[in-house]
C-alpha positions as CSV (number, residue, x, y, z in Angstrom):
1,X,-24.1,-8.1,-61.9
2,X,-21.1,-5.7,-62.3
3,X,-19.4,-3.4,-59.8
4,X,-21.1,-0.9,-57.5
5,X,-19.8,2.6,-58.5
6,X,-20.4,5.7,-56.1
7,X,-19.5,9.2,-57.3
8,X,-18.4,11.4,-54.8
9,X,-14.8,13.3,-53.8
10,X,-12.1,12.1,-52.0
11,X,-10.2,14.1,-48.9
12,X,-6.3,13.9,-48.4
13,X,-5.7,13.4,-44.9
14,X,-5.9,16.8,-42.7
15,X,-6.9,18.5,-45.9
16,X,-9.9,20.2,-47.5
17,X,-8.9,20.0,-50.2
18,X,-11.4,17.5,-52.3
19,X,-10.5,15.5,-55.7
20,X,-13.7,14.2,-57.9
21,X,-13.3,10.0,-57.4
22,X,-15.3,6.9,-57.9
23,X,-15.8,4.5,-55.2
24,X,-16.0,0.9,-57.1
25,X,-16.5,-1.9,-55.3
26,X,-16.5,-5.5,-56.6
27,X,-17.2,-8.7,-54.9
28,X,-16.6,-7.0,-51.6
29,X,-13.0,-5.1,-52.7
30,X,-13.3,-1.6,-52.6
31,X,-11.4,0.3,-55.3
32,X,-11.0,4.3,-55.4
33,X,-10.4,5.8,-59.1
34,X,-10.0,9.6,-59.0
35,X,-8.7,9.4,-62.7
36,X,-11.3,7.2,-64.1
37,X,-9.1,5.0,-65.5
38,X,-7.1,3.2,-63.0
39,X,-7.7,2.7,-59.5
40,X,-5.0,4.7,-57.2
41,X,-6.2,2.7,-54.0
42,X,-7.3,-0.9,-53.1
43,X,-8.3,-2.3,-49.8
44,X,-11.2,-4.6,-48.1
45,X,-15.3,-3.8,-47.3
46,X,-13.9,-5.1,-43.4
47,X,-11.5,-1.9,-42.9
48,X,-13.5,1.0,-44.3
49,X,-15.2,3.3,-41.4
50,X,-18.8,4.7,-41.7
51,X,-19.4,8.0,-40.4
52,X,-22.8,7.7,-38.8
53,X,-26.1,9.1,-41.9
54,X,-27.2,12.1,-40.1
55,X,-30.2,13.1,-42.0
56,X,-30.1,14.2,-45.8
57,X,-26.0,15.0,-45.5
58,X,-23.3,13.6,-47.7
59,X,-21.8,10.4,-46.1
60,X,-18.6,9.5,-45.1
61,X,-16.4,6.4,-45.2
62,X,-13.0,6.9,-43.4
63,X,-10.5,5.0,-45.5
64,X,-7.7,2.5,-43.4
65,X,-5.2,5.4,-45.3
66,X,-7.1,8.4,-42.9
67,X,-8.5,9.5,-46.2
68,X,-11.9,10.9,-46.2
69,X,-14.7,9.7,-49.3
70,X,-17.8,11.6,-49.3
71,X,-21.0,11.1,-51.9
72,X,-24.5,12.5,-52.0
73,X,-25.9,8.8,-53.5
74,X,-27.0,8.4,-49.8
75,X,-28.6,4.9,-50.6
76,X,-25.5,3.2,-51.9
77,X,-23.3,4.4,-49.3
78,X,-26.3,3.2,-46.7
79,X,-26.2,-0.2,-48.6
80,X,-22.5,-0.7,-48.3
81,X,-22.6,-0.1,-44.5
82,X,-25.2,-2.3,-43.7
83,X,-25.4,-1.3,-40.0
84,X,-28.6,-1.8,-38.4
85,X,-28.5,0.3,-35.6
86,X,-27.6,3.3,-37.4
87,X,-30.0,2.7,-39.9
88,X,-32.5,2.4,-36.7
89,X,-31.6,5.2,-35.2
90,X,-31.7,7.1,-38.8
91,X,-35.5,6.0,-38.5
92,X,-36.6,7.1,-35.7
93,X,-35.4,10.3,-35.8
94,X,-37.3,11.1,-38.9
95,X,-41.0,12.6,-37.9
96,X,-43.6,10.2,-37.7
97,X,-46.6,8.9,-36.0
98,X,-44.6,7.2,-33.6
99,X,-43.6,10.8,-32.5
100,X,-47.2,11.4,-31.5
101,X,-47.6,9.3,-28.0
102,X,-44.2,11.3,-26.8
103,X,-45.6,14.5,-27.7
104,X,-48.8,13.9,-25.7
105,X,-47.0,12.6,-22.7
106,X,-44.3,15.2,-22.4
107,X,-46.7,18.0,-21.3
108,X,-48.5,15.8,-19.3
109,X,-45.0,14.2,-17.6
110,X,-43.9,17.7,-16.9
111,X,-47.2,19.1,-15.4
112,X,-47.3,16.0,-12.6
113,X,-43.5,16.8,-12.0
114,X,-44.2,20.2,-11.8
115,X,-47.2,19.6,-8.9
């Protein structure tokens, strides 16, 4: 199996200004191309930072440089950071069934406060 690669743009510190760059990674190094020939950056899964997945938005990964990456290929980026309690938390906030007991028992919670 060869390296991951995740489109996505790349931030300069304090900037908003994006690039176009490909997150590689390969046997746990993480490699960021923005020319698509070379790789301009090199560093370890261990120091990259994961912005928490809120919902269907881009995600982030803070780079140890304070550089920003940010992709729409939500699934890859989710795989990388294999944290399981925002992957949790991503879960439960999604609507469900297991929305229905709290929306019966609010009303009710509220009306014996209420008396």
């Amino acid at each position: 199996m060869g390296p991951i690669r995740i489109s996505g743009d790349i931030f300069e510190r304090q900037s908003g200004q994006a690039r176009p760059a490909e997150f590689i990674v390969d046997s746990r190094e993480i490699l960021i191309s923005t020319s698509g020939l070379k790789a301009e950056f090199a560093c370890h899964a261990k120091e990259l930072k994961f912005e928490p997945p809120l919902g269907a938005v881009r995600r982030k990964i803070i780079l140890p440089d304070g550089r920003v990456f940010e992709s729409d290929d939500l699934k890859a980026v989710d795989d990388l950071n294999n944290s399981k309690f925002w992957k949790t938390l991503d879960g439960v906030e999604k609507p469900g069934l297991h929305l229905l007991p709290l929306a019966i028992a609010t009303p009710i919670l509220a009306f014996g406060l209420y008396r």
